[in-house]
C-alpha positions as CSV (number, residue, x, y, z in Angstrom):
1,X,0.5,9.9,0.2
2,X,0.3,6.4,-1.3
3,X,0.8,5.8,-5.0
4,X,3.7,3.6,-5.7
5,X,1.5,0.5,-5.2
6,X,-0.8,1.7,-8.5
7,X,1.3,-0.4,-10.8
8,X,1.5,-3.1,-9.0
9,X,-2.1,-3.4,-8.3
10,X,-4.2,-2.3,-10.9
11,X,-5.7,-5.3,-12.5
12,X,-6.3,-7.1,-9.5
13,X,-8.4,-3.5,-8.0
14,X,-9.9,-3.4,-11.7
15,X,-11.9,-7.0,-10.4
16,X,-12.4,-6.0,-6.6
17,X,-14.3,-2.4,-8.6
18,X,-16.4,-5.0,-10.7
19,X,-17.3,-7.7,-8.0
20,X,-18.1,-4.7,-5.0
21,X,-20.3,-3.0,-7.7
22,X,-22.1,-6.2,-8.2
23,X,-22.0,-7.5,-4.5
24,X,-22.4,-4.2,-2.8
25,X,-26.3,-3.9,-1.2
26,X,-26.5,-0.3,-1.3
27,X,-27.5,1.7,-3.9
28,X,-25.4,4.3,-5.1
29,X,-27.1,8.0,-5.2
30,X,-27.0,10.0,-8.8
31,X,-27.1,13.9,-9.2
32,X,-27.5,15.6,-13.1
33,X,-26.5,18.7,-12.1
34,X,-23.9,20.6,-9.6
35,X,-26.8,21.9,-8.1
36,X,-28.3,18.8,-7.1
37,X,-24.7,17.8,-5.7
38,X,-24.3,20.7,-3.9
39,X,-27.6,20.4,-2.3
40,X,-27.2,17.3,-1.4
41,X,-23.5,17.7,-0.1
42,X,-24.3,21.0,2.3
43,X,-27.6,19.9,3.3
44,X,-29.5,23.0,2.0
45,X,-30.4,24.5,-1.4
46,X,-27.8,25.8,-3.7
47,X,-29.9,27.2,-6.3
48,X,-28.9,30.6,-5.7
49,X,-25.6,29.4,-7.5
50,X,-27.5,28.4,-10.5
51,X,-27.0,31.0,-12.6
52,X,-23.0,30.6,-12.4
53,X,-23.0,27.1,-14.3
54,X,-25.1,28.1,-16.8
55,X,-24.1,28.2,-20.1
56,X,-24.7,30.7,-22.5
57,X,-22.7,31.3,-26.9
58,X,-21.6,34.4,-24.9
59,X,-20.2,32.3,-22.1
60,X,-18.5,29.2,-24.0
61,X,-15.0,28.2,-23.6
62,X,-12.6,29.7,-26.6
63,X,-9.1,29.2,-25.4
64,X,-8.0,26.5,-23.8
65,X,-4.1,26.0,-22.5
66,X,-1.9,23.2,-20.7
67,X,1.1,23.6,-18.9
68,X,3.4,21.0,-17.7
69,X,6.1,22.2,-15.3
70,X,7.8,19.7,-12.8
71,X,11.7,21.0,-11.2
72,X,13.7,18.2,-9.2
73,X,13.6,20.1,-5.9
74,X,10.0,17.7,-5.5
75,X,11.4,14.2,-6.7
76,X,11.1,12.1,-3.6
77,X,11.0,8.8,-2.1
78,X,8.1,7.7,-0.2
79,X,9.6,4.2,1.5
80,X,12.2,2.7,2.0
81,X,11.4,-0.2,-0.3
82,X,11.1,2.4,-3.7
83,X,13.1,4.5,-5.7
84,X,12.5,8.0,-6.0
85,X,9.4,9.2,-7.6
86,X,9.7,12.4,-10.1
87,X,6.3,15.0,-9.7
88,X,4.9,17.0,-12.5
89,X,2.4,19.9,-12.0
90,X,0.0,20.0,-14.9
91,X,-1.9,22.9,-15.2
92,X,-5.3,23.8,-17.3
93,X,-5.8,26.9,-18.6
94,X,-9.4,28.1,-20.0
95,X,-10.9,31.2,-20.8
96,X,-14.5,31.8,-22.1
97,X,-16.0,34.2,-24.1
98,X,-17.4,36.3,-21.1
99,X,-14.4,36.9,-20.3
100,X,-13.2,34.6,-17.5
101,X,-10.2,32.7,-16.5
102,X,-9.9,29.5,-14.3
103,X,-7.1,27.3,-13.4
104,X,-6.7,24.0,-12.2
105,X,-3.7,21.4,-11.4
106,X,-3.2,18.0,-11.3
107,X,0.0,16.3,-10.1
108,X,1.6,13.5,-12.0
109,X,4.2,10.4,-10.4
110,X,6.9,8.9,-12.6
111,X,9.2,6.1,-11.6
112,X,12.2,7.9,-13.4
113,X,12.0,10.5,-16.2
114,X,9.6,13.8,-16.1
115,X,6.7,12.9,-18.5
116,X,4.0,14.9,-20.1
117,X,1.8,12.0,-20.6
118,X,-0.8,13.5,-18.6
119,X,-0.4,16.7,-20.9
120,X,-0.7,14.9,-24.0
121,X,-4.2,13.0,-23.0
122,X,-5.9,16.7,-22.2
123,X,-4.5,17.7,-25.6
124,X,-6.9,14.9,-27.0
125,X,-9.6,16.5,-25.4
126,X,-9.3,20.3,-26.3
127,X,-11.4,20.0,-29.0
128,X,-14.6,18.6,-26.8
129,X,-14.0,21.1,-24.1
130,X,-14.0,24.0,-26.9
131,X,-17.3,22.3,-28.3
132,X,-19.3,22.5,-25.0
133,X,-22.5,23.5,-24.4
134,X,-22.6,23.4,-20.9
135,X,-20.1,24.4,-18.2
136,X,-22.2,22.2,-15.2
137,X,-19.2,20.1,-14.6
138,X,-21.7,17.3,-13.5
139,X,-22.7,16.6,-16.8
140,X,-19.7,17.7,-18.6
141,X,-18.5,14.5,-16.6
142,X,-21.4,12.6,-18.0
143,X,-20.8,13.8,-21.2
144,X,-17.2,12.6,-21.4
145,X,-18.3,9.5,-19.7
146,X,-19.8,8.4,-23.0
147,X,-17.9,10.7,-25.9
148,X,-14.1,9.7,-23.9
149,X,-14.5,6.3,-21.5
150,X,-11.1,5.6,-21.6
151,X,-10.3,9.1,-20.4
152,X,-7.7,9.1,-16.9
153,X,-9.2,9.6,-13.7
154,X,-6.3,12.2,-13.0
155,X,-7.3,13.9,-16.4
156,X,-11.1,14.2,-15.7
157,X,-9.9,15.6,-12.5
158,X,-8.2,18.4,-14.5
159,X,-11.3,19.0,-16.4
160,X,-13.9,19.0,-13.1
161,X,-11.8,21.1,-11.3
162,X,-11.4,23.9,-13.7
163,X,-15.2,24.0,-14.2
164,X,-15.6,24.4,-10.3
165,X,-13.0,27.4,-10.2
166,X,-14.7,28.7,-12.8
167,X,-17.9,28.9,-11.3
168,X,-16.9,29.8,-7.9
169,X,-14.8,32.7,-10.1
170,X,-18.2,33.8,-11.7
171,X,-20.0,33.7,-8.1
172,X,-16.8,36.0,-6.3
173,X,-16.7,33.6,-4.0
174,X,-13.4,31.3,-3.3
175,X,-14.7,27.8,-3.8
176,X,-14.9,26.7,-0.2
177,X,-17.4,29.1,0.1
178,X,-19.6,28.0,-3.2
179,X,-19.5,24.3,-1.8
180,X,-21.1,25.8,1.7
181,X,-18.5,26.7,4.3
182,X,-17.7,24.7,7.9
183,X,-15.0,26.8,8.5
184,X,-11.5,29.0,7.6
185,X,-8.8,27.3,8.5
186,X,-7.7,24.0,10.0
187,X,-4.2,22.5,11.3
188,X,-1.9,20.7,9.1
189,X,0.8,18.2,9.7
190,X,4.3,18.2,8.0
191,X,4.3,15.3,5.8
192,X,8.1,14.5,5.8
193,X,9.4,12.6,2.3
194,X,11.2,9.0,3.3
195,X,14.8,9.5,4.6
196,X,17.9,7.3,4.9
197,X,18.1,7.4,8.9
198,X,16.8,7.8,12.0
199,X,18.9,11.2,13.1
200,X,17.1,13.1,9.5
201,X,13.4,12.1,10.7
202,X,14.1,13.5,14.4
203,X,16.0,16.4,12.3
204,X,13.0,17.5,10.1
205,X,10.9,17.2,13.2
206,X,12.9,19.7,14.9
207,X,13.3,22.0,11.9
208,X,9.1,22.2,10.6
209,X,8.0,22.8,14.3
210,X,9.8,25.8,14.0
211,X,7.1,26.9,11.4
212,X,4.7,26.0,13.4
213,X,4.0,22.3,12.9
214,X,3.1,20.0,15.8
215,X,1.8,17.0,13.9
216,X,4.1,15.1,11.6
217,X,3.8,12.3,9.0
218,X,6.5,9.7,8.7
219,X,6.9,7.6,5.1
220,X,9.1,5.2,6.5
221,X,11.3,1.8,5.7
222,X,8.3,-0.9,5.6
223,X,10.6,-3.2,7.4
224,X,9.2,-4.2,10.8
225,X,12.5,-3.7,12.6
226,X,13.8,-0.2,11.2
227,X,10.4,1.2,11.5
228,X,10.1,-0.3,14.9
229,X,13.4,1.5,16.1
230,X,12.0,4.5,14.6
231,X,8.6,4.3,16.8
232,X,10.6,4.0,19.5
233,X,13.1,6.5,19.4
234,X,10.5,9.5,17.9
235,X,8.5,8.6,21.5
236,X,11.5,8.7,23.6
237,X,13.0,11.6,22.2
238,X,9.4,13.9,21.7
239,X,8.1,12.4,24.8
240,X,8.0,15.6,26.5
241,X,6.5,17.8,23.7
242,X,2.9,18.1,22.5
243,X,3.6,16.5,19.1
244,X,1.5,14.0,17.2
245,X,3.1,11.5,14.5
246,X,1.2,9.4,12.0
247,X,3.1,6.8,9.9
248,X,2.7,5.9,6.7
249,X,3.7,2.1,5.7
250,X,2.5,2.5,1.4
251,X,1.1,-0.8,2.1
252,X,4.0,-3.0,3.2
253,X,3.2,-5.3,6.2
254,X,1.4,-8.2,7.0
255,X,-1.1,-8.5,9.7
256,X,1.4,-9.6,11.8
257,X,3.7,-7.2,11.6
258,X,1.1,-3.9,11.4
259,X,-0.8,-4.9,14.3
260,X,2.8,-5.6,16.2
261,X,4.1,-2.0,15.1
262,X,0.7,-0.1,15.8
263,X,1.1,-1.7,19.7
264,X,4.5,0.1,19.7
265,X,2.8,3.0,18.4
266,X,-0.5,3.2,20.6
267,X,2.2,3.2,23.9
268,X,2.4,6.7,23.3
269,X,3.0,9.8,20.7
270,X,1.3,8.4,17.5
271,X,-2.4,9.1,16.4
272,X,-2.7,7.2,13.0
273,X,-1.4,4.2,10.7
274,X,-1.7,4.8,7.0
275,X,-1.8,2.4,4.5
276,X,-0.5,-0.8,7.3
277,X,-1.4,-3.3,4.1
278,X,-2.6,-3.9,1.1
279,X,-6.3,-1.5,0.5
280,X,-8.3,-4.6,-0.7
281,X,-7.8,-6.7,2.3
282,X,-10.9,-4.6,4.4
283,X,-11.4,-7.7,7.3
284,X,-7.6,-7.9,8.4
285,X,-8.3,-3.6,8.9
286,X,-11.0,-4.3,10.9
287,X,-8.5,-6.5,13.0
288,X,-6.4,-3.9,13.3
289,X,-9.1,-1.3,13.5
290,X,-10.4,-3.4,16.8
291,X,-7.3,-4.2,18.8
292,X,-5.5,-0.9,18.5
293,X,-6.3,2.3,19.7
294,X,-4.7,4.9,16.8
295,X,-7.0,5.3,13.9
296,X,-6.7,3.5,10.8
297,X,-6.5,4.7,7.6
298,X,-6.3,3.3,4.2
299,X,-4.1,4.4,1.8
300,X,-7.0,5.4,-0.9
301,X,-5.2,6.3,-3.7
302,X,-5.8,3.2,-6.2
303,X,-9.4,2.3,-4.6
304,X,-11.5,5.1,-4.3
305,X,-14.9,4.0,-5.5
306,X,-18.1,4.3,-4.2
307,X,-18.9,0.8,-3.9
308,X,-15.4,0.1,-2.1
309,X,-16.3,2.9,0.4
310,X,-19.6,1.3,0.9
311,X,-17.7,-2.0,1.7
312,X,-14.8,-0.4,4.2
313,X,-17.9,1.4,5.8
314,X,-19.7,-2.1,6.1
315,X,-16.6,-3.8,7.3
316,X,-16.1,-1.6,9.8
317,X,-12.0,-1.6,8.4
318,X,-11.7,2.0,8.9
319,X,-11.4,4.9,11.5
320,X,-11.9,7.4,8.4
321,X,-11.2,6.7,4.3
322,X,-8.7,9.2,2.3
323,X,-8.8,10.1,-1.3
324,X,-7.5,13.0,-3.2
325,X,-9.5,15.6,-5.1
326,X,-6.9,15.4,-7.9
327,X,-7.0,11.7,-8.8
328,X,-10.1,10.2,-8.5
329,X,-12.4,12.2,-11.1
330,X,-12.5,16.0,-9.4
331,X,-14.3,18.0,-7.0
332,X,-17.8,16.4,-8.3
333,X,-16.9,12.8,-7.6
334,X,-15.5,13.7,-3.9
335,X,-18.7,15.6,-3.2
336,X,-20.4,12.0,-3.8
337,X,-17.8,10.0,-1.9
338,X,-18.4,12.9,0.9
339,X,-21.7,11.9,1.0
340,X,-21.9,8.6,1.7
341,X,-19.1,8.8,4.1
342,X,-20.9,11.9,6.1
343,X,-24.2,9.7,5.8
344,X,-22.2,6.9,7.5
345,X,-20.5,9.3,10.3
346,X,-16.9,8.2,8.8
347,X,-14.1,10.7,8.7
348,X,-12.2,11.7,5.6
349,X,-8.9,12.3,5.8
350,X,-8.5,14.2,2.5
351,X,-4.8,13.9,0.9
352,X,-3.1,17.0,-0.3
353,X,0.0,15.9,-1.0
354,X,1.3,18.0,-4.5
355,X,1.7,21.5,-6.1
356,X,-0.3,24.6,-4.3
357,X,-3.2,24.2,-6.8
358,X,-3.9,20.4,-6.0
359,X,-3.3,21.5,-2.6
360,X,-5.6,24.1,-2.8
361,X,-8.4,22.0,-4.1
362,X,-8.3,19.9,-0.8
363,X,-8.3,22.5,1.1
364,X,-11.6,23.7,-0.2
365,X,-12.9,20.3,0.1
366,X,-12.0,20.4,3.5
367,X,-13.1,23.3,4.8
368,X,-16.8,23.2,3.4
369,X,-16.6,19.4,5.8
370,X,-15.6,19.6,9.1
371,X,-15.3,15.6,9.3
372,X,-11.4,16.2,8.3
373,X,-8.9,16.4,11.3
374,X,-5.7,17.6,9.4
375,X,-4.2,19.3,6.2
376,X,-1.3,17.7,5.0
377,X,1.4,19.8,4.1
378,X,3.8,17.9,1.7
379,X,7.5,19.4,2.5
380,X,9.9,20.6,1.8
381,X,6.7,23.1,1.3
382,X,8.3,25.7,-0.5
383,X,9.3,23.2,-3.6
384,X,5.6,22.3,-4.3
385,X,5.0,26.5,-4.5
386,X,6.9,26.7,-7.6
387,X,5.6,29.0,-10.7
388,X,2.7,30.5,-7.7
389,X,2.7,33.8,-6.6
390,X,0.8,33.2,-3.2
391,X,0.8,29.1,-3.1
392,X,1.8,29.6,0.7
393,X,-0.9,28.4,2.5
394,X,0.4,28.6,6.1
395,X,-0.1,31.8,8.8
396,X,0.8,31.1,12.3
397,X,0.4,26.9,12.4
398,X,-2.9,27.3,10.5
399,X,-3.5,26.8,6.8
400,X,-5.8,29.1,5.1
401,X,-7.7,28.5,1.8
402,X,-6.7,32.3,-0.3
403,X,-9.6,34.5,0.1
404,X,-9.9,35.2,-4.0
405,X,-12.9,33.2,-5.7
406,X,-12.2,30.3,-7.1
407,X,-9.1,28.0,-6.1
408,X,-7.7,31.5,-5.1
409,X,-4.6,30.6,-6.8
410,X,-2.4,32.8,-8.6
411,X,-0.2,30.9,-11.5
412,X,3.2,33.5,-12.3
413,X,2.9,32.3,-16.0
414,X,5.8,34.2,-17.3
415,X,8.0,31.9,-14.6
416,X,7.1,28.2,-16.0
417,X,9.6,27.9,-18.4
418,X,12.0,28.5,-15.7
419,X,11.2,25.2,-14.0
420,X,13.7,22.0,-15.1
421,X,11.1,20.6,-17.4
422,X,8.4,22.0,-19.4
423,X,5.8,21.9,-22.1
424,X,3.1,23.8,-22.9
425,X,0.7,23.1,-25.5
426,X,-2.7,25.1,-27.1
């Protein structure tokens, strides 16, 4: 995962969103309904789930709950050059007058203290979601596009994804399915938190391919010589295995130094460099893109727009892009990133770093596209199941979407207030 370079680069990714959607030569595609979208996104028609996103008095949203619940056991760091990062887990709750229940949750970063900002913006919008007349959560998007434009990515996220459980719930179908299914199960790699030294990295490598794992993610230093060291010690001493390791650098290097560290890398066990530099800078990736043989990946969680895909694509910067369900608008708005990465033959190497339900949304994602090589497994795993009774998604080195509709995830409600923070509001 990437997101301690948000703060730091907001306003100056605010003007790179307004001068690509001015400069960029391809015209974006728009869908009205989820229909449409799925049509387009699985190639064939998806009217047969109309009748689930239909709205009806009888089927309107009349309760609507959030839950914020966030324990310590998931506050990392992610690089050696920031502090630790605390991780909420907000969860929407509706239920609609037919009777139904769906879930969603969205996972929330704070430099220090546990917050329930993100809790306290869906409060604001309660009142709209219990005034709906649709549950298409294409044009509730558009809806609150105009009625809430300042409204957080992360929160419309909340709001899409609840929609798309719920309609997968009314179909019987876990959401994979709904969205037209490529396949069950994929691999996943350990993504491994930043640690103080080398011996814990070759530690936690040892330890999670006992469970299974044989492809790792390293969030490491961002200095050129530690992480050099590093490379170099994780090939000598796994040299003999059939393990993969990807590094992720949250932005840190210069050209310089990235394309110098991804030589060390390409001399043997490493696959993929995340997040080298800065996102915006799309000609020095294609430099690095060019003269190594790894793949390159951004990091994709501050730019995620269509138009910036359009550009990487152009560019050529990229082996595949990476975004997260949970923070750039929902299910809806990767279905049209999907699109015009599959149209283009780029990869997506979806993030799933977070609580089971943001993990689980990925996974769906993922397994209705078989352009996405791995899963990635934030660990220590069983810290991000918290307050689920079946967020284990791993069987035998494999992870496996649940096979109830929906997100398949079950929330133990009566256990949130056990977590170290927690609010709840209705």
């Amino acid at each position: 995962m990437s997101t301690h370079s948000y703060i730091r680069k907001v306003l100056f990714i605010m003007c790179v969103f307004t001068s690509s959607a001015e400069s960029s030569p391809v015209e974006g595609k728009s869908f009205n309904t989820a229909i449409e979208l799925l049509t387009a996104f699985s190639g064939k028609s998806a009217t047969e789930y109309e009748p689930h996103f239909l709205f009806h008095p009888d089927s309107r949203i009349v309760h609507v709950e959030i839950h914020a619940v966030a324990t310590t056991s998931t506050t990392a760091r992610y690089s050696g050059a920031y502090g630790a990062e605390t991780q909420v887990n907000n969860i929407l709750r509706i239920r609609t007058a037919d009777g139904f229940e769906a879930v969603s949750g969205v996972d929330t970063y704070y430099e220090k203290e546990f917050s329930d900002r993100h809790l306290m913006e869906l409060q604001d919008v309660i009142e709209d979601l219990l005034a709906l007349q649709t549950l298409d959560p294409v044009e509730v998007g558009s809806l609150l596009a105009q009625s809430k434009p300042d409204l957080g990515d992360e929160v419309r996220s909340s709001i899409d994804i609840v929609l798309w459980d719920l309609a997968a719930r009314k179909a019987g179908r876990p959401l994979y399915e709904l969205l037209g299914a490529k396949r069950e199960s994929m691999e996943p790699y350990a993504s491994l938190p930043f640690y103080e030294s080398l011996p814990e990295y070759i530690d936690a490598v040892n330890e999670y391919a006992k469970l299974g794992y044989k492809a790792f993610k390293f969030h490491v230093w961002g200095d050129f010589e530690k992480d050099s060291t590093m490379v170099e010690l994780v090939q000598q001493t796994f040299a003999d295995s059939d393990f993969r390791f990807m590094i992720d650098l949250e932005g840190a290097f210069p050209l310089d130094e990235a394309l110098a560290l991804g030589r060390k890398m390409d001399e043997g066990k490493f696959i993929w460099l995340e997040a080298p530099m800065d996102d915006t800078l799309l000609g020095q990736y294609s430099v690095l893109r060019r003269k190594l043989g790894q793949s390159i990946l951004p990091a994709g969680y501050s730019i995620y727009s269509a138009d910036f895909i359009r550009q990487g694509i152009e560019q050529h910067s990229w082996d595949a892009g990476r975004f997260d369900v949970t923070v750039i608008g929902g299910v809806s708005t990767a279905l049209e990133l999907m699109i015009i990465a599959n149209e283009a033959g780029l990869p997506i190497e979806i993030q799933s770093w977070g609580h089971s339900l943001g993990q689980a949304a990925n996974l769906h994602l993922m397994l209705a596209n078989e352009h996405t090589s791995y899963f990635e497994a934030p660990m220590p795993a069983q810290a991000f199941e918290f307050g689920m009774k079946n967020g284990i998604l791993l069987k035998q080195g494999r992870v496996f979407a649940p096979n109830r509709p929906g997100l398949g995830i079950e929330v133990d409600w009566k256990n949130l207030d056990k977590a170290d923070f927690y609010v709840r509001s209705e």
